[in-house]
N, CA, C and O atoms as CSV, one atom per row, in Angstrom:
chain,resi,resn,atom,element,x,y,z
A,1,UNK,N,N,0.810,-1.192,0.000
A,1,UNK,CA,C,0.000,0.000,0.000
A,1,UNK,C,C,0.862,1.268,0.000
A,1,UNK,O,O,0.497,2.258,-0.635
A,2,UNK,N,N,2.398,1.242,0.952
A,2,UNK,CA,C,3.110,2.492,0.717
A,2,UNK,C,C,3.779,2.529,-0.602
A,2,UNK,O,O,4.476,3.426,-1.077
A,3,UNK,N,N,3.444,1.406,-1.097
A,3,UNK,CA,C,4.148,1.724,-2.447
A,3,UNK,C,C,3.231,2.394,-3.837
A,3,UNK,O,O,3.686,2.958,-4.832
A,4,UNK,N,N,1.784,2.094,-3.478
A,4,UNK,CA,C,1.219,3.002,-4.380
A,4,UNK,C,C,1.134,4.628,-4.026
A,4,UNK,O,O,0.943,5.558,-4.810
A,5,UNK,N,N,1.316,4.659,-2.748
A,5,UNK,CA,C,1.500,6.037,-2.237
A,5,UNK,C,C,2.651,7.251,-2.759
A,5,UNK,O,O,2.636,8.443,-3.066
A,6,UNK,N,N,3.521,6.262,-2.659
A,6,UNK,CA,C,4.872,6.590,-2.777
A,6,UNK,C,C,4.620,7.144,-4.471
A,6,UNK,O,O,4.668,8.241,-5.026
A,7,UNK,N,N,4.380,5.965,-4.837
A,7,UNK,CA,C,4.142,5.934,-6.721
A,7,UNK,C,C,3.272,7.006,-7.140
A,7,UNK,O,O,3.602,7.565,-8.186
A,8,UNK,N,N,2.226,7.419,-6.549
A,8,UNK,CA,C,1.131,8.513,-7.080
A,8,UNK,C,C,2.224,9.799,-6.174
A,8,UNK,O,O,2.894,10.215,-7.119
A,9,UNK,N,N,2.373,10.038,-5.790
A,9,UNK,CA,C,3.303,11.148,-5.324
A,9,UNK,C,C,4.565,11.502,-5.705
A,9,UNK,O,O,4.988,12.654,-5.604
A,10,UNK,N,N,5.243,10.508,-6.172
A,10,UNK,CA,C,5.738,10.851,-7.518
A,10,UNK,C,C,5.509,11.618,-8.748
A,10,UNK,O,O,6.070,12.610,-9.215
A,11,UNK,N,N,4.355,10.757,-9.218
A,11,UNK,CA,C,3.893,10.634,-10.058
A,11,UNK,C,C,3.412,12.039,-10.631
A,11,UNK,O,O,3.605,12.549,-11.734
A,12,UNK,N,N,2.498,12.639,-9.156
A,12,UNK,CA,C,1.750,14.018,-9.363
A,12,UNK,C,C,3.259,14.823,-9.407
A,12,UNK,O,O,3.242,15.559,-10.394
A,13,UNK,N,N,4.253,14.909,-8.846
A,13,UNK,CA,C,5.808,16.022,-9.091
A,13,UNK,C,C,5.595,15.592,-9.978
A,13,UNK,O,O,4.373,15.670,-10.106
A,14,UNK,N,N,6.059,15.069,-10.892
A,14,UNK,CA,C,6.493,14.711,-12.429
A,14,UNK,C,C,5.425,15.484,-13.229
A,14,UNK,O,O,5.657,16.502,-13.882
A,15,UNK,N,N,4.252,14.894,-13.102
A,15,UNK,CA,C,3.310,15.483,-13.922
A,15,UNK,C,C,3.378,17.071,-13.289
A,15,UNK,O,O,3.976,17.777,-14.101
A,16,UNK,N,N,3.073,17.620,-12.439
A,16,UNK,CA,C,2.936,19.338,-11.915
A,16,UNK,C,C,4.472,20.133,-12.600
A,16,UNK,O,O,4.463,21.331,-12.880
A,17,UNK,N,N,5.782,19.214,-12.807
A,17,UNK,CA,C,6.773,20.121,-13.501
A,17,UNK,C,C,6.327,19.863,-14.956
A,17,UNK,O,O,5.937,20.857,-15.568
A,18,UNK,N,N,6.326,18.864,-15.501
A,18,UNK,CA,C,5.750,18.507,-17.176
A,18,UNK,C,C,5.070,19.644,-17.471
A,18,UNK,O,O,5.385,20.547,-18.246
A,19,UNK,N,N,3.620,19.457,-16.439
A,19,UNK,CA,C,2.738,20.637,-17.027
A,19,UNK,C,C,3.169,22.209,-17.183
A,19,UNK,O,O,2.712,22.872,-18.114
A,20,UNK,N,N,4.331,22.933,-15.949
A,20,UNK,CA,C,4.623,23.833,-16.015
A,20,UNK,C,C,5.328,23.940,-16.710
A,20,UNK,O,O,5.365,25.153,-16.917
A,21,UNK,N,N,6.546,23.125,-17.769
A,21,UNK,CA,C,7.132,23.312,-18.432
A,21,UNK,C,C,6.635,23.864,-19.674
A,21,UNK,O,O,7.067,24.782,-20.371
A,22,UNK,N,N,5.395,22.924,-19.827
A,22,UNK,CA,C,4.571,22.576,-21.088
A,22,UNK,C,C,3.666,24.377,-21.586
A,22,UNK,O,O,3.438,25.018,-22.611
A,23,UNK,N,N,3.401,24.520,-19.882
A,23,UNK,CA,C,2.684,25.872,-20.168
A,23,UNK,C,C,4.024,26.971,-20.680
A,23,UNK,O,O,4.019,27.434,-21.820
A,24,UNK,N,N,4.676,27.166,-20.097
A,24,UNK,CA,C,6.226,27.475,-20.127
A,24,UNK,C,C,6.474,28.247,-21.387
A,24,UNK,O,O,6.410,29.438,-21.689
A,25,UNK,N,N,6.809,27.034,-22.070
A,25,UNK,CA,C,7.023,26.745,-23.578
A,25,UNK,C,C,5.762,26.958,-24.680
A,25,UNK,O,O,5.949,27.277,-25.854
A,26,UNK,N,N,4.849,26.792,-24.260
A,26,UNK,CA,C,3.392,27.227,-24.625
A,26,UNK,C,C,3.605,28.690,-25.284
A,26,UNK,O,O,3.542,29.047,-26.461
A,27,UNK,N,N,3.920,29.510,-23.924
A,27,UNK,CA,C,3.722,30.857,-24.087
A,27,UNK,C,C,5.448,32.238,-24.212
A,27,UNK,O,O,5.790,33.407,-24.038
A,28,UNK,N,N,5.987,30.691,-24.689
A,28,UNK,CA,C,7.161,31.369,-25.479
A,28,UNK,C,C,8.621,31.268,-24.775
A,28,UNK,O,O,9.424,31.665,-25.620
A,29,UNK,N,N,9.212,30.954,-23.748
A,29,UNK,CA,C,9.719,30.999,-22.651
A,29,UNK,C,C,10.649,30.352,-23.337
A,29,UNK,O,O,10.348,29.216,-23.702
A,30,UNK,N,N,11.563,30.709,-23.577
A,30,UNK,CA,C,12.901,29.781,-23.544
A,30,UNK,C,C,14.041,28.986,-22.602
A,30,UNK,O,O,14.674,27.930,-22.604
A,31,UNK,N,N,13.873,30.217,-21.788
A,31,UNK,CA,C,14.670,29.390,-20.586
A,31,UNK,C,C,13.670,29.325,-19.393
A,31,UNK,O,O,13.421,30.347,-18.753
A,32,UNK,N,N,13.081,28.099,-19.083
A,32,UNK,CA,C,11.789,27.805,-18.545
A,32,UNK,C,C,12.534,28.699,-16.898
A,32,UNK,O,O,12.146,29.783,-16.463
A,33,UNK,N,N,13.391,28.016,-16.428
A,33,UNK,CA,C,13.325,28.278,-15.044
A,33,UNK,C,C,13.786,30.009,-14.581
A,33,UNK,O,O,13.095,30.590,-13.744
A,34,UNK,N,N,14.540,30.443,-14.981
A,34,UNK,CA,C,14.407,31.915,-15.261
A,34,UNK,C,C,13.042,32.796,-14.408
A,34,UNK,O,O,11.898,32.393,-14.193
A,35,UNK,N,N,13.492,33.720,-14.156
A,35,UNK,CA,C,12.049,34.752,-13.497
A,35,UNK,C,C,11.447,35.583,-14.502
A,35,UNK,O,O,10.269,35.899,-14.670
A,36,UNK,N,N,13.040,36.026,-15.473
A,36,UNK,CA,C,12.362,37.287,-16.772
A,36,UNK,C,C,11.929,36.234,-17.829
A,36,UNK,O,O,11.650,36.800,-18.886
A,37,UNK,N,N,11.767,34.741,-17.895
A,37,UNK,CA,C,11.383,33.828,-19.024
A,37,UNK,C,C,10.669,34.558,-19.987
A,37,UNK,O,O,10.360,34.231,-21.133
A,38,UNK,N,N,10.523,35.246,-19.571
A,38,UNK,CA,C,8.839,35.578,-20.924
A,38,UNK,C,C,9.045,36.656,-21.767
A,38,UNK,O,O,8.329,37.046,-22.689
A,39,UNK,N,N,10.506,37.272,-21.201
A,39,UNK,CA,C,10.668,38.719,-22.035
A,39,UNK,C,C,12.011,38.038,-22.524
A,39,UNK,O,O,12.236,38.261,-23.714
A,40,UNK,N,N,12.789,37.398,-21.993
A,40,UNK,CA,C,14.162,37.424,-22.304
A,40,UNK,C,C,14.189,36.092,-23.252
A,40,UNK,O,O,15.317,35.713,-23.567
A,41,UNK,N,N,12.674,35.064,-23.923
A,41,UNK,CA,C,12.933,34.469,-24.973
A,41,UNK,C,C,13.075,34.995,-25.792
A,41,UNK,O,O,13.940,34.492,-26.508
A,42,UNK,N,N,12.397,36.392,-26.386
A,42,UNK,CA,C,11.809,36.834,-27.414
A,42,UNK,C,C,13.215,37.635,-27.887
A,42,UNK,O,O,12.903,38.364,-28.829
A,43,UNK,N,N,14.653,37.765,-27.576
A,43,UNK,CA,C,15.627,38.125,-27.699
A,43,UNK,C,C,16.094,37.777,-29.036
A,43,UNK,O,O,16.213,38.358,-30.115
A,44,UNK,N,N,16.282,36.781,-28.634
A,44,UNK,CA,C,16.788,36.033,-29.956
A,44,UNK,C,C,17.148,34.316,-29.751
A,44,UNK,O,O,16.284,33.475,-29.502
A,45,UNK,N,N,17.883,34.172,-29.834
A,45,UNK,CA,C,18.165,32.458,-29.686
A,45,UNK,C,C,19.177,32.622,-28.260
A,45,UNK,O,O,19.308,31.452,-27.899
A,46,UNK,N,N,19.804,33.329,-27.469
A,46,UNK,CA,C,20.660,33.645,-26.108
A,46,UNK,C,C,19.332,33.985,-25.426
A,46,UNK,O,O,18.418,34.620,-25.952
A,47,UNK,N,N,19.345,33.479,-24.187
A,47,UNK,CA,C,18.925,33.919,-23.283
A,47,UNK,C,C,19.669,34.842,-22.175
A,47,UNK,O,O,20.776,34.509,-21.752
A,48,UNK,N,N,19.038,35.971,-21.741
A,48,UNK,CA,C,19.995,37.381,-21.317
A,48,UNK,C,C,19.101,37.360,-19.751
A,48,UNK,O,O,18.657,38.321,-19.123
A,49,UNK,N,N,19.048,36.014,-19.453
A,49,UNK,CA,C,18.705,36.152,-17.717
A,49,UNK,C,C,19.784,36.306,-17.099
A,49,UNK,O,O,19.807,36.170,-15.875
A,50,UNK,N,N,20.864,36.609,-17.786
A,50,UNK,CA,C,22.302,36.711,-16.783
A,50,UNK,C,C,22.621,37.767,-16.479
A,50,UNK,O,O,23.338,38.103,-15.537
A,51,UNK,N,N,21.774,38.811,-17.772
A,51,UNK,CA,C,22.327,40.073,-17.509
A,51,UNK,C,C,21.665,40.769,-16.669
A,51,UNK,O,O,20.540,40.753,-16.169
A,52,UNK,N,N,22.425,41.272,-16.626
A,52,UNK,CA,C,21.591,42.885,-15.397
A,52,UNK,C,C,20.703,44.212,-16.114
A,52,UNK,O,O,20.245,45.105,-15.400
């Protein structure tokens, strides 16, 4: 029984990052984990979350 526990709780992390990735990338994001993701895809092919 702790092993289906274990297994669906897994299971839901895996799926809850998938999905955020998925939305992520959806809406243009290149470098998913990033905070400026959403402005600093649209750059060009570099992502400029490094810069200041």
């Amino acid at each position: 029984m702790t092993d289906i526990i274990v297994i669906a709780i897994v299971t839901a992390i895996f799926g809850g990052a998938s999905a955020y990735i998925y939305k992520a990338r959806k809406n243009g994001a290149r470098c998913v984990g990033c905070s400026h993701a959403g402005s600093c895809g649209r750059q060009g092919s570099e992502c400029g979350c490094g810069e200041k």
